[in-house]
C-alpha positions as CSV (number, residue, x, y, z in Angstrom):
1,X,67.2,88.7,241.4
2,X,64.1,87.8,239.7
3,X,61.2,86.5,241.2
4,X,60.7,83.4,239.0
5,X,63.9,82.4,240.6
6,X,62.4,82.7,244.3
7,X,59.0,81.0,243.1
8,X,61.1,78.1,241.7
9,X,63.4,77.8,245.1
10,X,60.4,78.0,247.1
11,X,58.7,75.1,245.1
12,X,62.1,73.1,245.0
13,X,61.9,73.3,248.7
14,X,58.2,72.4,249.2
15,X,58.1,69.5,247.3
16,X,61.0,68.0,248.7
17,X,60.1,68.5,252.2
18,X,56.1,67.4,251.6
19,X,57.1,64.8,249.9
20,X,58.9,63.6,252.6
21,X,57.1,64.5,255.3
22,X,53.8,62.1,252.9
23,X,56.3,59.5,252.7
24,X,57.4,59.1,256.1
25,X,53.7,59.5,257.5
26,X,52.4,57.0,255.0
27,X,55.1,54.2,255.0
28,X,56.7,54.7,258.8
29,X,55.0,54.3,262.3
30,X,55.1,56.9,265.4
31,X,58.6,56.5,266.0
32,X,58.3,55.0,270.1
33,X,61.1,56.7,272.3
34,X,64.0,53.9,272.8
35,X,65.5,52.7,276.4
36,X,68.6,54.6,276.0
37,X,70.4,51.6,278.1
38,X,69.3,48.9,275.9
39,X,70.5,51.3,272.5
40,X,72.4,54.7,273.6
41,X,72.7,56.0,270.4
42,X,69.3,56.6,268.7
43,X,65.9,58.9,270.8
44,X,63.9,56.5,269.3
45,X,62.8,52.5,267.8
46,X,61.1,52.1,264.1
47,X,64.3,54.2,263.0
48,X,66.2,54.2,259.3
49,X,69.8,54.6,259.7
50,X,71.4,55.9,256.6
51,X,74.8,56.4,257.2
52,X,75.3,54.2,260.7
53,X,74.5,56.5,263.5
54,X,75.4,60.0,262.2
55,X,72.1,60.3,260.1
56,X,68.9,58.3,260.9
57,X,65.2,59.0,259.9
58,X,62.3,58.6,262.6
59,X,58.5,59.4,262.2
60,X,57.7,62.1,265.3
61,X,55.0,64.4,265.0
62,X,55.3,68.0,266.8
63,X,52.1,69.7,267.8
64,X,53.9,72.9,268.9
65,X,56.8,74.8,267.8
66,X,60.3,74.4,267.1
67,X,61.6,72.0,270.0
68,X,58.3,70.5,270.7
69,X,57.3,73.8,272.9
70,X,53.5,73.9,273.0
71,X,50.9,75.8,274.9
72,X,46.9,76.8,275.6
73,X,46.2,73.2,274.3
74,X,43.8,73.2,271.5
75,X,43.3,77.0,271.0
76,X,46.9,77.5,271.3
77,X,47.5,75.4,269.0
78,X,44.7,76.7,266.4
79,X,46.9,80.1,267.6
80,X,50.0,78.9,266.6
81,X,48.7,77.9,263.3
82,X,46.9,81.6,262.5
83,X,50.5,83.0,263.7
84,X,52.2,81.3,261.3
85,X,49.7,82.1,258.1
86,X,49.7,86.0,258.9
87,X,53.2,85.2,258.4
88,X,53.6,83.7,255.2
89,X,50.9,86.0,254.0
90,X,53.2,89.0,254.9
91,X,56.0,87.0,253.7
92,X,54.9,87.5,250.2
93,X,54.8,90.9,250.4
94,X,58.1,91.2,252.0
95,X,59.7,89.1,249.5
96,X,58.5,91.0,246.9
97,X,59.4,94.4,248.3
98,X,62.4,93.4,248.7
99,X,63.1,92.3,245.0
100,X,61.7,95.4,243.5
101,X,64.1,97.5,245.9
102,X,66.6,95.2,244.6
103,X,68.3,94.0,248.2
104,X,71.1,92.1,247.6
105,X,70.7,88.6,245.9
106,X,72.3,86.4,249.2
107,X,69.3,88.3,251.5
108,X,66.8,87.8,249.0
109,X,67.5,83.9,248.9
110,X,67.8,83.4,252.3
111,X,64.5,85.7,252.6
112,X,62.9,82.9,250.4
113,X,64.5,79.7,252.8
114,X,62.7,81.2,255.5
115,X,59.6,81.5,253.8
116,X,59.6,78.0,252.4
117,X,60.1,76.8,255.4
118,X,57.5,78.2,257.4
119,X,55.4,77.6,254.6
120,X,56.2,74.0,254.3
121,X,55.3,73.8,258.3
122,X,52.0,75.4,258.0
123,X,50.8,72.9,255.5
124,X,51.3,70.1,258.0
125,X,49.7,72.4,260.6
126,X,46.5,73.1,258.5
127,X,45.8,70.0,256.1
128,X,47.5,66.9,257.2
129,X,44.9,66.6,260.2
130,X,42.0,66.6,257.2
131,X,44.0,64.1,254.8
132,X,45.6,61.6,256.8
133,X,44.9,58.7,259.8
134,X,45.7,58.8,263.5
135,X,49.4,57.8,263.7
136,X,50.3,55.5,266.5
137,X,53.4,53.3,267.5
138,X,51.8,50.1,265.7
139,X,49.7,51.8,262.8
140,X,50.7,53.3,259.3
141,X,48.5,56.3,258.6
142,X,46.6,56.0,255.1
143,X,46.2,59.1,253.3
144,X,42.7,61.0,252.6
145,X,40.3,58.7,254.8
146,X,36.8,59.0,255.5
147,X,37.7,60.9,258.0
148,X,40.9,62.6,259.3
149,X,42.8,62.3,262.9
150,X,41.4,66.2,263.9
151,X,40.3,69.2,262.8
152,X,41.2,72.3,260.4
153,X,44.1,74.1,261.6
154,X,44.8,71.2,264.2
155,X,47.2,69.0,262.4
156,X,51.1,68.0,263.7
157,X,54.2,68.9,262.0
158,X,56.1,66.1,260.8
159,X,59.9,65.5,262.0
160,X,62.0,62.7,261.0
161,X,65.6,63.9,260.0
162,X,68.1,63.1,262.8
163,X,71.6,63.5,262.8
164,X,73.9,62.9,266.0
165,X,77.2,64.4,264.3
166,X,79.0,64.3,267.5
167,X,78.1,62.5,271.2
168,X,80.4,63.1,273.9
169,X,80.3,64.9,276.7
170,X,80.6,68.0,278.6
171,X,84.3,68.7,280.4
172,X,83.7,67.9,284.2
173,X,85.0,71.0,285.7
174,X,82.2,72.9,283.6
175,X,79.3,74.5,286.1
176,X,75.7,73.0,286.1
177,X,76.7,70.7,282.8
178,X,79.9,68.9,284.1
179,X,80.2,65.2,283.2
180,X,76.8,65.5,281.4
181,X,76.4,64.3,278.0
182,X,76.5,66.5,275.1
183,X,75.3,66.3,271.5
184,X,75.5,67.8,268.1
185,X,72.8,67.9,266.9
186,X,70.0,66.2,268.8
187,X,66.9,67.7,268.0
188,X,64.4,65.5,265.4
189,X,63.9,68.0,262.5
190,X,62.6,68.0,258.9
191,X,63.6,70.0,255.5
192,X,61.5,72.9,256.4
193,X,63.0,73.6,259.3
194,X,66.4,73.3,258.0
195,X,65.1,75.5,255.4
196,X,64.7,77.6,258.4
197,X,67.8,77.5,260.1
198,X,70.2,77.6,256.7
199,X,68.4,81.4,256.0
200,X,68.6,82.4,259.8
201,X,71.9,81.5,260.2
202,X,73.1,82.9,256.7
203,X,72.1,86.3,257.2
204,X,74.0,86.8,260.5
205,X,77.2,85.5,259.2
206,X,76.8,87.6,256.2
207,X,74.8,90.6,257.4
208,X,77.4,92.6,256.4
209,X,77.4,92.0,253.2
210,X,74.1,92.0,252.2
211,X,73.2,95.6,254.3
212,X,76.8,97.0,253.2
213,X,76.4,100.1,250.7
214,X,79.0,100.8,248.3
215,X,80.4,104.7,249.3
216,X,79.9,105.8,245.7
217,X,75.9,105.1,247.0
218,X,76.3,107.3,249.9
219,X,78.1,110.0,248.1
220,X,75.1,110.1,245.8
221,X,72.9,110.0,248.3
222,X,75.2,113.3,250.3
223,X,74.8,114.6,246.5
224,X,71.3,114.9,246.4
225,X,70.6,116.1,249.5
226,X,73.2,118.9,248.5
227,X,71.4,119.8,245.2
228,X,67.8,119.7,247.2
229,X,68.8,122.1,249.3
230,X,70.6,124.4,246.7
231,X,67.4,124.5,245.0
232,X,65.6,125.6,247.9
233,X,68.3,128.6,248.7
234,X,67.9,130.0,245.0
């Protein structure tokens, strides 16, 4: 696996999950949650549906992390935003460790979702708060201002993608969750994240094929060890 090739996915990714997350901010208001009697099938109003309810685009912005989880208000926010640089930086320098030890080409890639994605996410987190207007349920944001909605370091993550794939509900003689409703897949979410998830979830169901050494590797390995320590002996 070449690194031009993880540069290029990495760049594929960015740009189509900036320029989404530019277009949604500069073209969409703060999506307003919706009065789920008045219309049970979408979180939210100002919505996009693109294929009827099972995919829908809304403007939410997350100051936390994944899940809206936040904490230590402004500090733990700029917190959360120097977390997530030390770990792109070191990103880098895993990814290409990895390609010079020549890990297999599935782990590699899904090394390089997971880095585009968190890299895509700290942009939001340390420009868009410089570059864009205060969002608000009635107001469309124009990009680069005189001034921006807050600081360095202090900007939101934008979410939009939702996709509802299934709404039913939990089987009643379930504990704690019976007769409550149940949904696949409710969080609001954007291509970063996905970016995200894909890698995560590609190296568990495949961990055994990209950690899996071939026995002729081991036997070499067994080999060399042997021939050290006949060498010592004589």
């Amino acid at each position: 696996m070449k690194a031009r090739n993880i540069f290029l996915l990495v760049l594929l990714i960015i740009v189509a999950d900036q320029s989404l997350k530019i277009w949604v901010k500069t073209h969409m208001p703060l999506s307003h949650p919706a009065d789920f009697y008045r219309d049970p099938v979408s979180p939210y109003d100002n919505g996009i549906k693109l294929l009827g309810d099972k995919a829908q685009i809304y403007f939410v912005e997350n100051e936390g992390m994944a899940w809206g989880w936040k904490f230590g208000g402004s500090w733990g926010k700029m917190a959360l935003t120097l977390f997530r640089l030390v770990a792109v930086v070191f990103g880098v320098y895993y990814i290409q460790t990895i390609i010079k030890k020549k890990y297999h080409p599935g782990f590699i890639i899904c090394a390089g979702l997971i880095f585009a994605g968190a890299l895509g996410n700290l942009l939001d987190s340390m420009f868009y708060g410089l570059i864009f207007e205060r969002s608000s349920y009635d107001h469309v944001a124009r990009i680069f201002p005189h001034q921006g909605y807050t600081t360095f370091l202090h900007g939101r993550v934008v979410d939009m993608l939702y996709f509802p794939i299934i709404k039913t509900h939990y089987p009643q003689w379930m504990p704690f969750v019976g007769g409550d409703d149940f949904e696949f897949f409710s969080p609001v979410f954007n291509i970063a994240d996905a970016s995200i998830s894909v890698g995560v979830i590609a190296i568990l169901l495949f961990q055994k094929k990209f950690f899996h050494k071939e026995p002729g590797q081991e036997s070499s390995g067994l080999e060399a060890n042997t021939a050290k320590v006949d060498a010592v002996q004589a």
